[in-house]
LOKEBA-72781 format. One record per residue (C-alpha): residue number from 1; x, y, z. Coordinates in steps of 0.2 Angstrom, whole numbers. Example, Ala and Ser with C-alpha at 12.3 -4.5 7.8 and 13.67 -1.06 7.14 Angstrom:
2
<node k="1" X="62" Y="-22" Z="39"/>
<node k="2" X="68" Y="-5" Z="36"/>
This chain:
368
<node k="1" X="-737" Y="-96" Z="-536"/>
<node k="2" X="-749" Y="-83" Z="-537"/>
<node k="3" X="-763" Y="-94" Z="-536"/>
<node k="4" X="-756" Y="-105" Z="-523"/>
<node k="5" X="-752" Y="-91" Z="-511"/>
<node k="6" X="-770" Y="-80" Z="-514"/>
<node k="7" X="-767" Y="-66" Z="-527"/>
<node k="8" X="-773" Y="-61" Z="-542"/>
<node k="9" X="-762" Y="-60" Z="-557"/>
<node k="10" X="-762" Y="-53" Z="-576"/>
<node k="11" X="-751" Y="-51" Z="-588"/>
<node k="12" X="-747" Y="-32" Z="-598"/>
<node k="13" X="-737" Y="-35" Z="-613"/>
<node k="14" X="-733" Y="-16" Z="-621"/>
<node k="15" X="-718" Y="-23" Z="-633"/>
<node k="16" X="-718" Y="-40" Z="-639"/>
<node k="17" X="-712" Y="-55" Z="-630"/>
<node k="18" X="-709" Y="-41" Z="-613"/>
<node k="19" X="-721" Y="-49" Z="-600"/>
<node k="20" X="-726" Y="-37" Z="-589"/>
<node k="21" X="-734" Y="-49" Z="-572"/>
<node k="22" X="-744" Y="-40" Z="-559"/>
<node k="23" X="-751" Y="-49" Z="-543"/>
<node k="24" X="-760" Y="-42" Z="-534"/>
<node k="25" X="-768" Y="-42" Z="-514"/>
<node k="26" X="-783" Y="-29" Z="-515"/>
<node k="27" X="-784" Y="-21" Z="-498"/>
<node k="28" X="-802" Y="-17" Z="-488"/>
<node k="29" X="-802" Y="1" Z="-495"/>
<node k="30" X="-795" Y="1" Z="-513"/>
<node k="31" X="-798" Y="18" Z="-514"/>
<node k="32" X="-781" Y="25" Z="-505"/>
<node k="33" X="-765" Y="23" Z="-513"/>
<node k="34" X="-756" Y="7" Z="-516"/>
<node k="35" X="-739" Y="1" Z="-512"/>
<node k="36" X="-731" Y="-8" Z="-526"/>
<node k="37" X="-717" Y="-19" Z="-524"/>
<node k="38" X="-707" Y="-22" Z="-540"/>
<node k="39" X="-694" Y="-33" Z="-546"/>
<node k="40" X="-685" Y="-37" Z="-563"/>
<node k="41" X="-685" Y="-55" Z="-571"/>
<node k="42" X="-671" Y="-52" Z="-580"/>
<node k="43" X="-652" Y="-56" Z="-576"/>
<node k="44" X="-635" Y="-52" Z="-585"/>
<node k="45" X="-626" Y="-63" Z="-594"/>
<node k="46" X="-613" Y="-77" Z="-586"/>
<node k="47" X="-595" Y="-83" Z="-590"/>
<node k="48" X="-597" Y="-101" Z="-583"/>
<node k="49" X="-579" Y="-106" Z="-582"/>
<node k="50" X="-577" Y="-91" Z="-570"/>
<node k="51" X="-588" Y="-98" Z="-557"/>
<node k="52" X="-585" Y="-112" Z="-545"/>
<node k="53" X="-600" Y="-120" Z="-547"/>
<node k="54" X="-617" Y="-119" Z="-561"/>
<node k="55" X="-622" Y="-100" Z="-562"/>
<node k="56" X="-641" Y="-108" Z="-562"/>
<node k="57" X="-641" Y="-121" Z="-550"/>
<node k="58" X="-640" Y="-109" Z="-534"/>
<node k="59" X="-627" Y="-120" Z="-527"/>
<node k="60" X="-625" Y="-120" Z="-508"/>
<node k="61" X="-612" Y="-125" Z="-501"/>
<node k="62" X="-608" Y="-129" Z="-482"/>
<node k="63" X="-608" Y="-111" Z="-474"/>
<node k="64" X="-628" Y="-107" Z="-482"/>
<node k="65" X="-619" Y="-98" Z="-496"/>
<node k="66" X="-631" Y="-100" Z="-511"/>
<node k="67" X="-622" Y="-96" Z="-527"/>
<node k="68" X="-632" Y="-92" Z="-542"/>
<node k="69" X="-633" Y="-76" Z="-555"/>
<node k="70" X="-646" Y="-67" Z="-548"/>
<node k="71" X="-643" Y="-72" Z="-530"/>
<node k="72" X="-642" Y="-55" Z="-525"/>
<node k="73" X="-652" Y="-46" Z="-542"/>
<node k="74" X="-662" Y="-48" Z="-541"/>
<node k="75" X="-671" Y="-64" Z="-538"/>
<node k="76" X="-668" Y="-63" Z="-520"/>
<node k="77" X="-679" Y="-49" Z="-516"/>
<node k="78" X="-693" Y="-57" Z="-529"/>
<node k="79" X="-696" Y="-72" Z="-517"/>
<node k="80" X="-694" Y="-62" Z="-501"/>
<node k="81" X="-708" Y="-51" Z="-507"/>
<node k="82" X="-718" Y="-67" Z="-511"/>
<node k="83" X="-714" Y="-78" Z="-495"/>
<node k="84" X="-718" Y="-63" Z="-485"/>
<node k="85" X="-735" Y="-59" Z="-492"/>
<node k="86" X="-737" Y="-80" Z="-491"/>
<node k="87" X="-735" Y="-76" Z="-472"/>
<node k="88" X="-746" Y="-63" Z="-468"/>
<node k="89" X="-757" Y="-71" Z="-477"/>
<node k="90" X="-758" Y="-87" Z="-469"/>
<node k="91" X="-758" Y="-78" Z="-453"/>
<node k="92" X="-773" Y="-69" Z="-456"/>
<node k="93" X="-769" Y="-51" Z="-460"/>
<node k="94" X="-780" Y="-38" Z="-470"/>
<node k="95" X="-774" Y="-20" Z="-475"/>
<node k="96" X="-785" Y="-6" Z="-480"/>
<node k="97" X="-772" Y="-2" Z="-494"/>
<node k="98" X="-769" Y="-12" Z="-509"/>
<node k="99" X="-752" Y="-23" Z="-510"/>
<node k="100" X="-746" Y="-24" Z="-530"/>
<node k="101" X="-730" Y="-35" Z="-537"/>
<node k="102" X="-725" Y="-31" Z="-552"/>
<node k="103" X="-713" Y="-40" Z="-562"/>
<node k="104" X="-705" Y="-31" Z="-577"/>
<node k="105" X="-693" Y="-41" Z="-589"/>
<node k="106" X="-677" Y="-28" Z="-594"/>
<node k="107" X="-671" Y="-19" Z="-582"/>
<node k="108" X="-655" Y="-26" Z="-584"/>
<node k="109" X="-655" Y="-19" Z="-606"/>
<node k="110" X="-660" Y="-1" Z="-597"/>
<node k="111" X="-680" Y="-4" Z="-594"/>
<node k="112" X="-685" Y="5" Z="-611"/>
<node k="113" X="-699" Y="-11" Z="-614"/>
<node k="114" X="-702" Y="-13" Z="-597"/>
<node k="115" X="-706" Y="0" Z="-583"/>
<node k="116" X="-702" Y="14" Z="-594"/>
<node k="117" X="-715" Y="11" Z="-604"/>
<node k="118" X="-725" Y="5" Z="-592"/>
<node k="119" X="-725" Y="20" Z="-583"/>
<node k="120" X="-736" Y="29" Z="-599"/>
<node k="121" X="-748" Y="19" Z="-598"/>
<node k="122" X="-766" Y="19" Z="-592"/>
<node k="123" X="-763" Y="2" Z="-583"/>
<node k="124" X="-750" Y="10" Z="-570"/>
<node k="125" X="-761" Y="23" Z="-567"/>
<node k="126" X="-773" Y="11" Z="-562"/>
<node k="127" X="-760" Y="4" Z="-550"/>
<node k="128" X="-765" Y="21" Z="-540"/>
<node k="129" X="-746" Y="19" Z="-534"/>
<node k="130" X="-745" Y="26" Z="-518"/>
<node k="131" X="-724" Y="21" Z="-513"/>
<node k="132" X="-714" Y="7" Z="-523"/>
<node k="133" X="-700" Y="-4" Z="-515"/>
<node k="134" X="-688" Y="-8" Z="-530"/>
<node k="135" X="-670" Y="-15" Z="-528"/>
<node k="136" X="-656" Y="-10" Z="-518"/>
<node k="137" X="-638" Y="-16" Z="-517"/>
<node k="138" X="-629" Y="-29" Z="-501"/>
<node k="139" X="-620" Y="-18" Z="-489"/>
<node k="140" X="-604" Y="-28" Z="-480"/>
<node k="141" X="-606" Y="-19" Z="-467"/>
<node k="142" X="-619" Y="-20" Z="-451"/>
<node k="143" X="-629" Y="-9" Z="-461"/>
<node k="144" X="-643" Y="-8" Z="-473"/>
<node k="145" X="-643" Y="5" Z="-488"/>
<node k="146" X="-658" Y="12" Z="-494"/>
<node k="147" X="-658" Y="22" Z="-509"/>
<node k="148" X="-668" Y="39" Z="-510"/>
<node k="149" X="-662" Y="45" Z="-528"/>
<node k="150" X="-651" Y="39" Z="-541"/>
<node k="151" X="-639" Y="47" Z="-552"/>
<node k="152" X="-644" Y="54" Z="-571"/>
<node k="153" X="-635" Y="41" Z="-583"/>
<node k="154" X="-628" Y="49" Z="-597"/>
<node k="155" X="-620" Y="40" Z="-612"/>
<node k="156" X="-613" Y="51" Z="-625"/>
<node k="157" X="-602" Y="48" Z="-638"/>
<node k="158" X="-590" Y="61" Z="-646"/>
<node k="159" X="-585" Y="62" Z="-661"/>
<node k="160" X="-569" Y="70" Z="-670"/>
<node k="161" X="-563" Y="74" Z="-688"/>
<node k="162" X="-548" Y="81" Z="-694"/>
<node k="163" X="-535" Y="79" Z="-710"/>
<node k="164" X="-527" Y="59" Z="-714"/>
<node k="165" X="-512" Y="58" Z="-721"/>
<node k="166" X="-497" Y="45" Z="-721"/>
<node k="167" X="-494" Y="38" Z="-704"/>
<node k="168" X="-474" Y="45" Z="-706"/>
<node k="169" X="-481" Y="64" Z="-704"/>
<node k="170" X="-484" Y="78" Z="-691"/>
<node k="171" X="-501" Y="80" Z="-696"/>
<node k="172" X="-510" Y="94" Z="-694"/>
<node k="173" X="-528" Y="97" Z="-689"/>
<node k="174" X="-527" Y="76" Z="-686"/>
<node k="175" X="-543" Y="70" Z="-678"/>
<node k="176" X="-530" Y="60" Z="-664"/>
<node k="177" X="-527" Y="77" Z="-658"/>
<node k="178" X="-544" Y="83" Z="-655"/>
<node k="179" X="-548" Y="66" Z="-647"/>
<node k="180" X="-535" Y="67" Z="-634"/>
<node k="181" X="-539" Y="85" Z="-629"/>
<node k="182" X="-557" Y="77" Z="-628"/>
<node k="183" X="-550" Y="62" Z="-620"/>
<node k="184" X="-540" Y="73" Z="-605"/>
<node k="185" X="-555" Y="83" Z="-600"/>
<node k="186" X="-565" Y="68" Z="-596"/>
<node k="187" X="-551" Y="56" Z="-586"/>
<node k="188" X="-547" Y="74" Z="-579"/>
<node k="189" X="-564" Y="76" Z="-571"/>
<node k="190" X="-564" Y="56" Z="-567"/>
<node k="191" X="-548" Y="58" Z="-556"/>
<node k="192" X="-553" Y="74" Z="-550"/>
<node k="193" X="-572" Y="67" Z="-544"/>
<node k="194" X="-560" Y="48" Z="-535"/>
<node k="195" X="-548" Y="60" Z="-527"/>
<node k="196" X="-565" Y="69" Z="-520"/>
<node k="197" X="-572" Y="52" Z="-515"/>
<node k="198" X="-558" Y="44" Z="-507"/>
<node k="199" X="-553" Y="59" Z="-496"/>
<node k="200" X="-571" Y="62" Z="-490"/>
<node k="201" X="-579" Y="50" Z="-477"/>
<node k="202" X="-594" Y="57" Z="-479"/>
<node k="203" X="-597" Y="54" Z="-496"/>
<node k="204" X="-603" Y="36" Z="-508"/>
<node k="205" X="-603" Y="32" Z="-523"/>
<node k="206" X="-620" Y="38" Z="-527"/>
<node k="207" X="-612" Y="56" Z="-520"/>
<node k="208" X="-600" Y="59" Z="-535"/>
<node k="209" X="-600" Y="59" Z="-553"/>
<node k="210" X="-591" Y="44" Z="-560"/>
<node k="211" X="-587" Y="45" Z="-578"/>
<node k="212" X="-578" Y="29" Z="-588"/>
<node k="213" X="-572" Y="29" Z="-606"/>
<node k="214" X="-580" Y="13" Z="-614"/>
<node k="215" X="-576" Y="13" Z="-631"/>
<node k="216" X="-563" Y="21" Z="-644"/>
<node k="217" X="-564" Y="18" Z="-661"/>
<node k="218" X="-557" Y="26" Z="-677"/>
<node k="219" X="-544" Y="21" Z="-693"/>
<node k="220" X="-541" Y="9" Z="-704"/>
<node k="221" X="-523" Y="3" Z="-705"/>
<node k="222" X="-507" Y="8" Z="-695"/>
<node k="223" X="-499" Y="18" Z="-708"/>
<node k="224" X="-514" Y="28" Z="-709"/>
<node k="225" X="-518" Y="42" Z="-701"/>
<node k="226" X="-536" Y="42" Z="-699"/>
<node k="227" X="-551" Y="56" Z="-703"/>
<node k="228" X="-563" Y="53" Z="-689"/>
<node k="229" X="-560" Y="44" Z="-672"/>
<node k="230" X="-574" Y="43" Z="-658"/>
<node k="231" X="-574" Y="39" Z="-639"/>
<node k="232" X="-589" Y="35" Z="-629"/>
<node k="233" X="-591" Y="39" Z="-610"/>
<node k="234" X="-601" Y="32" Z="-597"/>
<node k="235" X="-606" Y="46" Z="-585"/>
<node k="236" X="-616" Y="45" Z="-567"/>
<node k="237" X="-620" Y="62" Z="-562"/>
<node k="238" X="-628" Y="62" Z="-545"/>
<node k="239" X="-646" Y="76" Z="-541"/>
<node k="240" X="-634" Y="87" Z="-534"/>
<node k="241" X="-628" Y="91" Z="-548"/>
<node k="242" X="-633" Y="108" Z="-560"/>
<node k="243" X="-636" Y="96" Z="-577"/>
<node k="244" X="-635" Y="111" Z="-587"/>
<node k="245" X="-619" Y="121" Z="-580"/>
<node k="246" X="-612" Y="100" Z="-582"/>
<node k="247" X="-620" Y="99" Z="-600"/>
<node k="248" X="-612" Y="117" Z="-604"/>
<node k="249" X="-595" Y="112" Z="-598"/>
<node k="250" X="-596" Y="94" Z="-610"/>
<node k="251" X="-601" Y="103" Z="-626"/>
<node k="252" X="-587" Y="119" Z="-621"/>
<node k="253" X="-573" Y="103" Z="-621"/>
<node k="254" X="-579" Y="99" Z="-637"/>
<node k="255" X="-577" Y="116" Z="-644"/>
<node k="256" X="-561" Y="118" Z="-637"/>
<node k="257" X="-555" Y="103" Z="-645"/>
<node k="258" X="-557" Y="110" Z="-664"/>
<node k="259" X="-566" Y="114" Z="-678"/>
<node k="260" X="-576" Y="94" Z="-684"/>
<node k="261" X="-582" Y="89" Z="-668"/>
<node k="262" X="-597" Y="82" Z="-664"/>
<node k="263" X="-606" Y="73" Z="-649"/>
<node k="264" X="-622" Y="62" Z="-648"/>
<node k="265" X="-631" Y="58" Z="-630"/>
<node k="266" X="-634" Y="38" Z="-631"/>
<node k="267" X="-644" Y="42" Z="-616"/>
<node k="268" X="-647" Y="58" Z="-605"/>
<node k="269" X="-658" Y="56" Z="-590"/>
<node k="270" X="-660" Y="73" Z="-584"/>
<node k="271" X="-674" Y="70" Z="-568"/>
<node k="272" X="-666" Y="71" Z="-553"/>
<node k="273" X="-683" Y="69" Z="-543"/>
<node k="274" X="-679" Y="62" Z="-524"/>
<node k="275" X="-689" Y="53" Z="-510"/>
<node k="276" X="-687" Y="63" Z="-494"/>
<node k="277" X="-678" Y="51" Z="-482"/>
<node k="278" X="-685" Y="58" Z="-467"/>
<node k="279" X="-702" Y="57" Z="-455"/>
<node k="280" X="-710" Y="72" Z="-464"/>
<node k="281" X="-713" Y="61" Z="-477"/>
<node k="282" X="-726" Y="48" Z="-471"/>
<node k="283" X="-719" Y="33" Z="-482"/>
<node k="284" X="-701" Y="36" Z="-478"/>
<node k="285" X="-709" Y="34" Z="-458"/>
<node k="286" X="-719" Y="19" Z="-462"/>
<node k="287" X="-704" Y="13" Z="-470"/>
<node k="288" X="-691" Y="15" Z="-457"/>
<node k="289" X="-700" Y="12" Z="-441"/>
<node k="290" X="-702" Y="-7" Z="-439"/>
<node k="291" X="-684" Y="-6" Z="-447"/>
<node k="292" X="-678" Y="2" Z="-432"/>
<node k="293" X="-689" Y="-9" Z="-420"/>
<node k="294" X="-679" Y="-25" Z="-428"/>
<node k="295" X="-664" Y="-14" Z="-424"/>
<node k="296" X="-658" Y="-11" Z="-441"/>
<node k="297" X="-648" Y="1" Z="-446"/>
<node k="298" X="-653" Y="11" Z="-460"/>
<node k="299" X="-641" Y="19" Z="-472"/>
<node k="300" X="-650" Y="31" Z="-484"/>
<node k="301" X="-640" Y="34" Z="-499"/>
<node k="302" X="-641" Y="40" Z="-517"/>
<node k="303" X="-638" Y="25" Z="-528"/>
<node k="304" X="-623" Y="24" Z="-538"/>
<node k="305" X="-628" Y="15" Z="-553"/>
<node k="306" X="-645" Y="13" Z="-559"/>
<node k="307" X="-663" Y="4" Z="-557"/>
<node k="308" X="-683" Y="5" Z="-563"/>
<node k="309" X="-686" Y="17" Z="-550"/>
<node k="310" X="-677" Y="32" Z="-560"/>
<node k="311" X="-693" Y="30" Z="-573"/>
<node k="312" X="-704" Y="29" Z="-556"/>
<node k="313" X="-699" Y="45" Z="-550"/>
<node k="314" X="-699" Y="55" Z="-565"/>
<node k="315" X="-717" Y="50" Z="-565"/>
<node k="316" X="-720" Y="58" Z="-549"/>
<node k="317" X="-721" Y="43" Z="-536"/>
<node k="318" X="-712" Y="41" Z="-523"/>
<node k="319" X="-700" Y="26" Z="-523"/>
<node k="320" X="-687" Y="17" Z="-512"/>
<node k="321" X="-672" Y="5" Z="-515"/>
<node k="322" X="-669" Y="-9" Z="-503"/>
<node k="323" X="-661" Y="-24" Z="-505"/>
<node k="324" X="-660" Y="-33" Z="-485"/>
<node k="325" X="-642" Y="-38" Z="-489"/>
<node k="326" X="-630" Y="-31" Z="-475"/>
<node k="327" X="-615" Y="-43" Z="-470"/>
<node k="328" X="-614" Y="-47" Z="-490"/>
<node k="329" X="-603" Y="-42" Z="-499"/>
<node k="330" X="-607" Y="-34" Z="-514"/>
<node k="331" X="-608" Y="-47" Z="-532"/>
<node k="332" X="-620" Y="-41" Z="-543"/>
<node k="333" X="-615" Y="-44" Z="-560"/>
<node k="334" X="-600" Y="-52" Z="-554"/>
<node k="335" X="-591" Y="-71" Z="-556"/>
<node k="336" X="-600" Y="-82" Z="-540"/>
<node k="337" X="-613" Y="-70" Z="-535"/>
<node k="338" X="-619" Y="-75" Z="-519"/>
<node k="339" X="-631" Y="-73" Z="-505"/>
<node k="340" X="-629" Y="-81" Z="-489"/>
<node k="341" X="-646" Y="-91" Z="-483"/>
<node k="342" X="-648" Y="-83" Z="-466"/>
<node k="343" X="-647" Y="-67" Z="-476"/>
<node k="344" X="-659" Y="-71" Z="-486"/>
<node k="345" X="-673" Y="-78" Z="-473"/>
<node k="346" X="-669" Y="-62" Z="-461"/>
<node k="347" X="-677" Y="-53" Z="-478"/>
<node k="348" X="-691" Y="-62" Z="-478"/>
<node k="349" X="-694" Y="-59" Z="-461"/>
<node k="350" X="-691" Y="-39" Z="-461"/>
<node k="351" X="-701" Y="-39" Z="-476"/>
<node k="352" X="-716" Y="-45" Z="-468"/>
<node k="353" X="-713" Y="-31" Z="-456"/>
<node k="354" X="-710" Y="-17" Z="-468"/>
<node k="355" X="-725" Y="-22" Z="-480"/>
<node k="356" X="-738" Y="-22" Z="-464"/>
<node k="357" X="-732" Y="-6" Z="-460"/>
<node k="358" X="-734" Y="2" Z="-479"/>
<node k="359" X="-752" Y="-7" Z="-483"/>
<node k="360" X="-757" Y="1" Z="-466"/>
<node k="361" X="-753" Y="17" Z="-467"/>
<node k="362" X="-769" Y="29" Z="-462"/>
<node k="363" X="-777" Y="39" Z="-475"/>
<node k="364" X="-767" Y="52" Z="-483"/>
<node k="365" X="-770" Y="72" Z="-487"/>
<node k="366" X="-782" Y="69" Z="-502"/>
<node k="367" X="-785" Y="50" Z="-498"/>
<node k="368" X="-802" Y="45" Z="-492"/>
């Protein structure tokens, strides 16, 4: 495809069998910064006898719906990126800044072989990265949401031990114990951050700390009671937040708990870098204007979850998340993800604006 539409290509490959695939369009003055426009390869997994029709046929059925895992993450913006640049290349454009696409394989198992490795390495740097468009998420309303920041995802899992014993007895000192005084702080702060959410307009998703118990373990027979037991927490902590007052607060529940308990991060991001949303930043300007001329209205949030542009930020480069999905609701991940065809041509089109606008952006402070 590369070929056939006028870009260069190469493949990186930092951990075996994690195809890294750059194409690239070199702008007249290579020397300014470039604007990368990345996108994962890989999709999660499908329960086929939940869907209505093949979750890789991209089915469409009479109202342009076009069903498919990946439909909407995030193979829809791959192709949009691609058709655009087809377009302004058949219509004759040139830019003075470099246009990169670059395809990374696991951003769905967390990006450890992919862009966050990639980031470390010479070849990025190379890239002379100047902004980078990664992924968004479908809006149902009339809006579009463009994501600035995104939460600190941290996985921990703690870990209690105590006294067994036969299952007839008040134990003392039981593990079970310590586990639910563990357990309550957590759902406490859960309810307290939905009740915050759901009585606050102004706020998302991306605004509050979410946090989800995903796994409990512990004994060995129901008559038992048992010497260690474990929960693991999913937590989404947004840059507002003061990591270490939170981190502080986690390890003060586990003291409070008892003597015997432990807790290991899975994963603790701890950047909370931002992209200023606003014209003072010149990319966030470029970005936004031929928006606004097509009469779009932008939404910028922090996202709720996260994507590849966590590991682009902490390197120090401005990113945006933008997925041209508004009047969709939102599937990804979900049984018949879906994106409508006219959606999904509009994209094309408001990329082609968007990318002009980026790869023509004048020469910066430090740029020649």
């Amino acid at each position: 495809m590369a070929e056939d539409i006028g870009l260069e290509s190469r493949k990186l490959e930092f951990s075996p069998g994690r195809v890294i695939l750059i194409l690239s369009w070199r702008g007249s003055n290579p020397k300014l910064k470039s604007v990368v426009l990345n996108s994962h390869t890989d999709v999660v997994p499908v329960f086929e006898e939940h869907w209505t029709y093949p979750p890789f046929s991209a089915h469409k059925d009479k109202a342009g719906n076009i069903y498919a895992r990946g439909a909407q993450d995030m193979k829809c913006v791959t192709i949009q990126y691609l058709e655009a640049l087809r377009r302004l290349k058949s219509e004759g454009h040139h830019f003075p800044r470099t246009i990169h696409l670059t395809m990374v394989p696991d951003e769905e198992i967390g990006g450890h072989t992919g862009m966050e490795l990639f980031v470390k390495q010479p070849e990025y740097l190379e890239l002379n990265p100047g902004i980078t468009l990664d992924e968004g998420l479908a809006n149902p309303t009339e809006e579009f949401s463009v994501f600035y920041g995104e939460k600190c995802v941290w996985w921990i899992t703690v870990r209690c031990a105590g006294d067994p014993g036969h299952g007839s007895r008040f134990i003392e000192n039981s593990a079970a114990t310590k586990l639910h005084s563990v357990i309550s702080k957590f759902l406490e702060l859960r309810e307290k951050e939905k009740k915050r959410l759901q009585s606050d307009p102004s706020l998302t998703l991306g605004d509050v700390t979410t946090v989800n118990m995903t796994r409990v373990s512990g004994g060995v027979s129901c008559n038992v009671v048992p010497s260690e037991m474990s929960a693991t927490f999913d937590l989404r902590i947004p840059p507002t937040m003061d990591l270490k007052v939170f981190e502080s607060k986690i390890e003060g529940w586990c003291r409070e708990a008892g003597d015997q308990v432990s807790w290991e991060y899975h994963q603790k991001n701890m950047d909370q870098g931002v992209t200023t949303p606003n014209d003072s930043n010149p990319w966030w300007k470029a970005f936004s204007t031929p928006c606004k001329e097509l009469g779009l209205k932008l939404k910028p949030e922090i996202f709720p979850a996260a994507t590849d542009s966590r590991y682009v930020r902490a390197a120090g480069y401005p990113a945006l998340g933008f997925s041209p999905m508004n009047h969709t609701p939102i599937l990804l991940h979900d049984h018949n993800e879906y994106l409508n065809e006219e959606i999904f041509l509009r994209g094309v089109h408001i990329y082609t604006k968007i990318i002009s606008s980026l790869a023509s952006v004048p020469p910066l402070a430090g740029e020649h």
